[in-house]
N, C-alpha and C positions, 0 to 999 in steps of 0.2 A: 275135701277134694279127693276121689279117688285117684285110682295107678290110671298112668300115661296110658294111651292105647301103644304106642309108641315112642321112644326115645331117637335123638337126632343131633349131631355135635355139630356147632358152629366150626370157623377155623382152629378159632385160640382152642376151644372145649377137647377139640380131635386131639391136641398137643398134650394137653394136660391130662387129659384121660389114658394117656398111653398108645390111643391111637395110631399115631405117626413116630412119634418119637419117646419113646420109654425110660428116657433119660431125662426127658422134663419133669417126670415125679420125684426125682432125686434132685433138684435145686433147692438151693437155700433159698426156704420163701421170705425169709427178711433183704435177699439180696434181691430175688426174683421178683417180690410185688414190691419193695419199700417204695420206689418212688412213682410207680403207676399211680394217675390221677385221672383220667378218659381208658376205657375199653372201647376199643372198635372192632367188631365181631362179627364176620360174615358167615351167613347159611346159605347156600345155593341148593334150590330146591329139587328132587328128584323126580316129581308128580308121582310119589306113592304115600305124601302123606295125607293125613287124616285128618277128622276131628278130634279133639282133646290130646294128638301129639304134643310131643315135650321137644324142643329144644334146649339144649346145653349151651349156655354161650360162652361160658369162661366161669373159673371156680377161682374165690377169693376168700381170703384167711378170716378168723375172728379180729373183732375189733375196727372192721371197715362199716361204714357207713355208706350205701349209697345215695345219692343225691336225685331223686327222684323229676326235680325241676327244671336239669338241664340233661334228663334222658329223651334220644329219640329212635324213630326208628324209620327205614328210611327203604322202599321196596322199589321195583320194577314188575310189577303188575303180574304177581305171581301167582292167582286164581280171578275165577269170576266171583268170589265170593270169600272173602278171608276176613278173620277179627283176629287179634294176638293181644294178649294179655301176658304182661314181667311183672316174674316175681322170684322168688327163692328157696332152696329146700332147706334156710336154717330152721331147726326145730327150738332153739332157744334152750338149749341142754337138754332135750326133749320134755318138754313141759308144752308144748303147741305141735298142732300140726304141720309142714310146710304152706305158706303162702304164694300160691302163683298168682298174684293178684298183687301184691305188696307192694309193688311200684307204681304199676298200671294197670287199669281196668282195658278192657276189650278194645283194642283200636281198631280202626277197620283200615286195612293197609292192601286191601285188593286190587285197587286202583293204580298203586304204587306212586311215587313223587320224582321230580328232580329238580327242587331249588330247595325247599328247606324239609328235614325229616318231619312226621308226624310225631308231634308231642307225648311225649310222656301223661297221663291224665287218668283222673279216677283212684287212686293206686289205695291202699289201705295206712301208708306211711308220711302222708303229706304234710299234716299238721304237729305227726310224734313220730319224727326222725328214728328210724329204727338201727341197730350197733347189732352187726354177726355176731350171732356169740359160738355157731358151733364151728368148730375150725373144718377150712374149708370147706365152707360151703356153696353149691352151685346155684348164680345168678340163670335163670330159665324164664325160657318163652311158651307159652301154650295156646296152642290154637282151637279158640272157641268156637269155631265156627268157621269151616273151607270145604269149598264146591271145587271142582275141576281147576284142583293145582296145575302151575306152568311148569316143567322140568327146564332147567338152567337159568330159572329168575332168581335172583339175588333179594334177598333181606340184610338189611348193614342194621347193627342195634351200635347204639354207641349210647354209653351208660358214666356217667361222672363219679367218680369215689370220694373219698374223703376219710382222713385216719388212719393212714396206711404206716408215717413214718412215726 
């Protein structure tokens, strides 16, 4: 997978990247993630993004596992045409390249929903549950494919952990 054409912080990603508050790099991440078990992560859209942009949605320690089968993702009809695909930039102590797919393959979330998010599905990790190994590394969204994004439509990603404490 090449470079992003663009990068893009969810709410939680803004926080931890320094963004908003620069004092969230300085918490104790055994205090800060131990008992996170769901991320709920919103991106609201700008309509200047692209294809192959990156979203950030929140960055998690070594040792977490995500659970792939109860991830979804859940929009408001934010192009006429959009796929997103989750995955991660752990590189495995860099012995692999980042996987933006490791979760989920391409959803088509253009239509957007409101009774139950679109499923997590396709992802590289389903059948051999993959363990972060490089510390901190950021869970990300990539859009495979988007025609005339909406500015102020919302994406919720809500991702399950596991292995944290």
């Amino acid at each position: 997978m090449g470079a992003p054409t663009n990068i893009w912080y969810s709410n939680i990603a803004a926080v931890q990247a320094g963004g908003v508050n620069i004092l969230a790099n300085l918490n104790d991440p055994n205090l800060d993630m131990g008992n996170v078990k769901l991320i709920t992560a919103t991106y609201t859209m700008t309509g200047n993004e692209v294809a192959n942009d990156v979203i950030y949605i929140a960055r998690v320690p070594q040792g977490v596992i995500v659970n792939p089968v109860n991830g979804n993702i859940a929009s408001t009809a934010i192009a006429t045409t959009a796929t997103v695909s989750v995955g991660d930039t752990d590189t495995q102590g860099g012995t692999v390249a980042y996987d933006p797919a490791r979760y989920s393959g391409a959803l088509n979330v253009a239509a957007g929903n409101t009774t139950v998010g679109f499923a997590f599905s396709g992802g590289t990790t389903l059948n051999t549950p993959a363990q972060i190994q490089d510390d901190w590394a950021w869970l990300v969204a990539t859009f495979a494919t988007l025609n005339t994004p909406v500015a102020n439509k919302t994406i919720v990603f809500r991702i399950s952990l596991a292995g944290l404490d």
